[in-house]
C-alpha positions in Angstrom: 5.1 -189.6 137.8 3.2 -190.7 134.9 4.5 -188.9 131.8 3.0 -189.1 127.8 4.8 -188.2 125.0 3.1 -187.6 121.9 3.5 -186.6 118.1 3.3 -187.9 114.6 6.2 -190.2 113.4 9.5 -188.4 112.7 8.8 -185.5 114.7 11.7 -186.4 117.4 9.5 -188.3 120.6 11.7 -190.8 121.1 15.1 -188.9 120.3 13.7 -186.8 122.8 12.1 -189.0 124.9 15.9 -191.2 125.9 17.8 -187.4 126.0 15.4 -186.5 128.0 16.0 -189.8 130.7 19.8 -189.7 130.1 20.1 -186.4 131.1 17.4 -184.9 133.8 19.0 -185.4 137.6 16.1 -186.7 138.2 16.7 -190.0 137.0 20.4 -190.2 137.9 21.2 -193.5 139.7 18.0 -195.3 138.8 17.3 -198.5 136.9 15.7 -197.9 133.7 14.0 -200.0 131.9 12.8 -200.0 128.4 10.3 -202.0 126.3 9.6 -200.9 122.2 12.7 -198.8 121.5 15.0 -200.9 118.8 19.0 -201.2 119.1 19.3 -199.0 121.9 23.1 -198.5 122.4 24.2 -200.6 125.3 26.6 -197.5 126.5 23.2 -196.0 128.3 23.1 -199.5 130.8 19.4 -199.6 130.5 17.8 -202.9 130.1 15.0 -204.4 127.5 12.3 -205.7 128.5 10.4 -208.9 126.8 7.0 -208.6 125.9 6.1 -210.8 129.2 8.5 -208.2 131.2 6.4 -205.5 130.1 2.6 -206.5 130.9 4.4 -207.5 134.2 6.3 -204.1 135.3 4.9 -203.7 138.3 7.0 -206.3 139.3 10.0 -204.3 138.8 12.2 -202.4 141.8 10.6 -200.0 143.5 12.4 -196.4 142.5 12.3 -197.9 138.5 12.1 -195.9 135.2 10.5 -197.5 133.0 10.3 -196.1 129.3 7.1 -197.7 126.6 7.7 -197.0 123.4 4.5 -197.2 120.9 3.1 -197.9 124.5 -0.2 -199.0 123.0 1.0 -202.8 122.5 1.4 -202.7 126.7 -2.5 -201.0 126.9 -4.3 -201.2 123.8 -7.7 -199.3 123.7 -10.1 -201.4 125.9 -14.2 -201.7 125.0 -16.5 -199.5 127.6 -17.7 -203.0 128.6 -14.6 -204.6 129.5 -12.8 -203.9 133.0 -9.0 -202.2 132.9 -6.4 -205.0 133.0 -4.8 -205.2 136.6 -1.2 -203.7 134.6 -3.4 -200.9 133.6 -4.9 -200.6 137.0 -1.8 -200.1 138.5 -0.8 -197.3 136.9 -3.0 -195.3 139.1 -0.5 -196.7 142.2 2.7 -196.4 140.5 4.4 -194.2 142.9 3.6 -196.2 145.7 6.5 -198.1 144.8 8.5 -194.8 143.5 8.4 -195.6 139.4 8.4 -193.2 137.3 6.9 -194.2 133.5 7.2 -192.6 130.1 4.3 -193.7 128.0 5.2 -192.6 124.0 2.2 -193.0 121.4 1.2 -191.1 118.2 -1.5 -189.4 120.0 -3.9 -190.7 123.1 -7.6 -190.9 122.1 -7.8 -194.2 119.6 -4.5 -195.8 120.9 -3.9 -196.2 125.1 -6.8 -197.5 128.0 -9.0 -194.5 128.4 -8.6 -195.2 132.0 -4.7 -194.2 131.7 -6.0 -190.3 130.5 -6.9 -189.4 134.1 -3.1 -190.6 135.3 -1.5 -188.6 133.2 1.1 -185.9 135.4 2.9 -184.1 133.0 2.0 -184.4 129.1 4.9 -183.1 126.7 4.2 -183.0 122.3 6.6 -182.8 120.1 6.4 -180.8 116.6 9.0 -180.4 114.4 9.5 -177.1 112.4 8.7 -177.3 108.9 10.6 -180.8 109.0 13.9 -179.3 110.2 16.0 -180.3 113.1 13.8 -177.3 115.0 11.3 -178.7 117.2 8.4 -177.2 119.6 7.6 -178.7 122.8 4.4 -178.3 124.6 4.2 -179.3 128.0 0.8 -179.5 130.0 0.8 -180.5 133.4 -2.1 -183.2 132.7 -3.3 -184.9 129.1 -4.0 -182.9 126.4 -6.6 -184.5 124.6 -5.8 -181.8 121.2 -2.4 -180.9 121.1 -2.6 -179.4 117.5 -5.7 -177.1 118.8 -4.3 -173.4 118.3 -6.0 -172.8 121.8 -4.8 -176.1 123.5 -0.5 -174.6 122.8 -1.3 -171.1 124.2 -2.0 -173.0 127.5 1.0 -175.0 127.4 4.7 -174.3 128.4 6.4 -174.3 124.9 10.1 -174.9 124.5 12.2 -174.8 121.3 14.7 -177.1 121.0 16.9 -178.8 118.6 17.2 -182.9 117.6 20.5 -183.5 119.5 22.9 -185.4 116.5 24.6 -187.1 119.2 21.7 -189.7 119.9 21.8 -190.2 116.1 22.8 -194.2 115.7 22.2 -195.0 119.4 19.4 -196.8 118.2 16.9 -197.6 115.5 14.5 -195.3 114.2 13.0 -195.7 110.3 11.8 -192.0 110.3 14.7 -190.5 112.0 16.9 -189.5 108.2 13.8 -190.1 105.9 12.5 -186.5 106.6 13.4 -183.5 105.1 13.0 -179.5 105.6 9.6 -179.4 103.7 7.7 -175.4 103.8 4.0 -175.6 103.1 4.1 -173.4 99.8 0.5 -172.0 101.0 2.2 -170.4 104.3 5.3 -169.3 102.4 2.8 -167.3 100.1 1.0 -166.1 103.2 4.0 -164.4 104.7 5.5 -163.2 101.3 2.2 -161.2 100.6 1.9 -159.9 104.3 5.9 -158.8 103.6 5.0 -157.2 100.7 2.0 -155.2 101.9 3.6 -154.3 104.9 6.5 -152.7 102.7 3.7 -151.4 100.5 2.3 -149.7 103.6 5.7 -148.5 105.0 6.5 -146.9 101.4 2.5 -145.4 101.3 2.9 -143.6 104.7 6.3 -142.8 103.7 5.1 -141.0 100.7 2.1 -139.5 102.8 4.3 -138.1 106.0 6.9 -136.9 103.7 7.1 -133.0 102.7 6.0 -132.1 99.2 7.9 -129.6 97.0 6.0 -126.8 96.2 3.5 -126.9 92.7 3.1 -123.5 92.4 -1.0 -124.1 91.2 -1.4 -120.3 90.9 1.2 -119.8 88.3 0.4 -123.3 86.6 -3.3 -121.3 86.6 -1.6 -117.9 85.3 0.0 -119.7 82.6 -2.9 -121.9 81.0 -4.7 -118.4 80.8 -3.0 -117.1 78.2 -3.0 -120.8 76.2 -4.9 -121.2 73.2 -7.0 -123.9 72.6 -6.4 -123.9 68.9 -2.8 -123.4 68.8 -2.4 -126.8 71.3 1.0 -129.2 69.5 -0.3 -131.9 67.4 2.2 -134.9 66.6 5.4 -133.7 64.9 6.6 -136.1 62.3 10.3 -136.7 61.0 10.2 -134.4 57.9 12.2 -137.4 56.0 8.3 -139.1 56.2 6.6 -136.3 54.7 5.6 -136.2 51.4 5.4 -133.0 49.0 1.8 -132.6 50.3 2.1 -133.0 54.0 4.6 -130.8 54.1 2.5 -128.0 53.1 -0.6 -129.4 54.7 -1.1 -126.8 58.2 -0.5 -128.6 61.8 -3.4 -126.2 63.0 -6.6 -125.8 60.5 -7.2 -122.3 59.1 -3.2 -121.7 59.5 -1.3 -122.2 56.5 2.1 -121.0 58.2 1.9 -124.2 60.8 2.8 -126.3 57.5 5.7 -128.1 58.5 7.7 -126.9 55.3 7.7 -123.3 57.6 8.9 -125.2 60.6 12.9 -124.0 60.1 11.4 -120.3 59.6 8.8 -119.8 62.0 11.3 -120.6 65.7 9.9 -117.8 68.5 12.2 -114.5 69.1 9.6 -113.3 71.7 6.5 -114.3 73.2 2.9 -112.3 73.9 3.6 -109.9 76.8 -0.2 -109.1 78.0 -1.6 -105.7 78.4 -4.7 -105.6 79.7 -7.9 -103.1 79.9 -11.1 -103.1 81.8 -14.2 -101.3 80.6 -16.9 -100.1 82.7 -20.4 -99.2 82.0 -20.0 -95.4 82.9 -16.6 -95.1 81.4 -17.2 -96.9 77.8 -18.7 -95.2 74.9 -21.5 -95.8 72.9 -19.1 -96.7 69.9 -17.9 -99.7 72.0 -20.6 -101.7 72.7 -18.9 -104.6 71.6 -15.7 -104.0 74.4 -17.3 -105.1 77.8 -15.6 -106.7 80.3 -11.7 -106.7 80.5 -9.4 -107.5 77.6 -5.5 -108.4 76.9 -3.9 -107.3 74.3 -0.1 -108.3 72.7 2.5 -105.9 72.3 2.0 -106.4 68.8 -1.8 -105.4 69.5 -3.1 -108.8 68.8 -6.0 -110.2 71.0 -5.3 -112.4 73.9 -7.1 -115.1 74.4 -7.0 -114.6 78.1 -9.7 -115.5 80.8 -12.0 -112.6 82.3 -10.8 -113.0 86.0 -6.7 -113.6 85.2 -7.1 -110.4 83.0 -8.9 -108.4 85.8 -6.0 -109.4 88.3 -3.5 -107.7 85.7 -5.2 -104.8 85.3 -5.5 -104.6 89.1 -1.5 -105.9 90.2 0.3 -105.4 86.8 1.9 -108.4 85.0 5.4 -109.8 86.2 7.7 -110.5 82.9 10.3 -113.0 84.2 12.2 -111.8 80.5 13.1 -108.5 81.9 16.3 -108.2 83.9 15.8 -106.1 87.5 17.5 -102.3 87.3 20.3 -103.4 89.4 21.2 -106.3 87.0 21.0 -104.1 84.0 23.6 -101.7 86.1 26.0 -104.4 86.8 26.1 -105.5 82.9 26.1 -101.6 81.5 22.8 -101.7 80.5 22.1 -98.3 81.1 19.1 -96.2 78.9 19.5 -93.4 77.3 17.7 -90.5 77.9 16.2 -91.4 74.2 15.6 -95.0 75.4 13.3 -93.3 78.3 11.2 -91.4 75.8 10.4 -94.6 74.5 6.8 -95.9 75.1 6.2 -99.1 76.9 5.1 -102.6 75.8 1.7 -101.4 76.6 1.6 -97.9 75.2 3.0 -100.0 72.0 -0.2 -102.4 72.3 -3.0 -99.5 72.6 -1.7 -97.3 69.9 -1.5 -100.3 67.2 -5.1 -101.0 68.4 -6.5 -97.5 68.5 -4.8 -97.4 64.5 -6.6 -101.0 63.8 -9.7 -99.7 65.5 -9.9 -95.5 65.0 -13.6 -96.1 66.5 -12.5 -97.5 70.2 -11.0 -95.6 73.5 -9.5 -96.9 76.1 -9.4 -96.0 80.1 -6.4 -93.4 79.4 -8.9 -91.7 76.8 -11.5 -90.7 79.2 -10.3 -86.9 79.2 -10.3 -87.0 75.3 -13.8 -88.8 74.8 -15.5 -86.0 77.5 -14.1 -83.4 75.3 -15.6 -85.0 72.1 -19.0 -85.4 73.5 -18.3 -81.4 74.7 -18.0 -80.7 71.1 -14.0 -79.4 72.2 
């Protein structure tokens, strides 16, 4: 067989090339013969050839290995007008006589006879990984005009394998400790940004797939409807920075008691507890034209800023004051009313009778009885 080893220097052809002769079954009990390869250890029994040797191997025993290294000082590149040399020529008869050669060059187009590319049997390329002792074979079962070609490998048998240290020394070889592990810094950025967007990805759909607590949005909703714009927190400062005037100067325009000097005296003991009333057009009387719509009121019968439709859905379902303990809880810590207690009006009672004192002119819902008696002259 005709074999051709390629790749650049220092990517392991020859290492692998005399590992590969010393070892396959194939070759057990041959002569081998070598021309090229420098201070081969005599422990192998192979024998150098001379230059002369060389352009004359088919001279040699039938049944010989023979083994060119930088084969292209045996068959140099030949013109298109010039005939093959009769040592190139025999090439194509080689196994006539049982031989088996190993032909190693940098690469085939530029550097061997064209006329050898057709001979080729098995073609094997070597690639080191990276510069480390990892290194790719490709095989092809002919020549392989492109071996680097992306499209070329996927056709070829590809074999990882390692450069043996034991063949170290058995013979010269000026790129065989001159290369190191060397990572193209353009690849390693490559795969550090594909690693990072695929964690990226895996932490997105993570995120995505995973359940979310509940937000409540209603009661968020509920909430902001009884906020009022104007009374929104500006920035508190450290009362050491203040001086006499800024502490009397009001957080909130138009409200002299948000002056900071009040700040210690004005802390919340309760907050607005909304009671709310809806008017309707055959209900209200002509003395509260200016009461449309539905309304909230404090328990301190001060006007709620509170949107139309939130207030409408009180009136309707009642407001739920997370403040107030349940029955059973005011049972279990002897809260118990009195029957004085019970007479008591509620919140909202509270809220309509300090509004009907502020405004002697307006009724409510629960005054419809009263107003149908005044307009009855009773």
């Amino acid at each position: 067989m005709l074999y051709q080893v390629t790749g650049t220097p220092g990517q392991g052809k020859t290492l692998n090339t005399i590992k590969f002769v010393n070892e396959s079954k194939q070759f057990k009990d041959r002569p081998i013969y070598y021309f090229g390869i420098k201070d081969l250890d005599e422990s192998f029994g192979w024998v150098e050839l001379t230059e002369e040797e060389a352009f004359n191997w088919p001279e040699l025993p039938s049944g010989s290995v023979i083994i060119f290294d930088e084969a292209y000082n045996v068959f140099p590149v030949r013109h298109a007008s010039k005939k093959p040399p009769e040592h190139v020529k025999k090439l194509a008869t080689h196994r006539h006589q049982g031989m088996d050669i190993i032909l190693i060059n940098q690469k085939i187009s530029g550097q061997v006879d064209p006329f050898i590319k057709g001979l080729i049997n098995e073609h094997h390329h070597y690639d080191r990984i990276f510069g480390s002792s990892a290194v790719n074979r490709f095989v092809w079962a002919r020549c392989c005009d492109n071996p680097n070609s992306p499209s070329e490998r996927k056709t070829a048998n590809t074999v990882l394998c390692k450069l043996d240290k034991k063949y170290f020394g058995k013979y010269h070889s000026a790129d065989q400790h001159t290369h190191t592990t060397q990572y193209p810094k353009g690849r390693i950025a490559l795969l550090l940004g594909a690693i990072v967007l695929c964690i990226g990805m895996v932490y997105y759909t993570y995120v995505q797939l995973s359940p979310q607590p509940p937000t409540a949005p209603n009661q968020q909703q509920f909430n902001e409807g009884f906020a009022d714009p104007a009374s929104s927190p500006a920035t508190v400062k450290d009362p050491a920075d203040l001086t006499y005037a800024e502490s009397y100067t009001p957080e909130l325009e138009g409200m002299p008691w948000t002056a900071p000097v009040y700040r210690d005296v004005m802390q919340p003991v309760t907050y607005p507890k909304p009671n709310c009333v809806k008017w309707s057009d055959h209900d209200r009387p002509e003395s509260t034209d200016k009461m449309k719509g539905c309304h909230c009121f404090s328990q301190q019968g001060t006007r709620m800023n509170v949107n139309e439709m939130l207030c409408k859905a009180i009136v309707a379902g009642g407001f739920f004051d997370v403040t107030k303990p349940d029955p059973d809880q005011e049972s279990r810590e002897g809260y118990r009313r009195s029957s004085r207690n019970d007479s008591e009006p509620s919140q909202g009672q509270l809220a309509a009778q300090e509004y009907r004192r502020r405004h002697p002119q307006t009724f409510f819902l629960n005054d419809r009885t009263r107003y149908r008696n005044l307009k009855s002259g009773q």
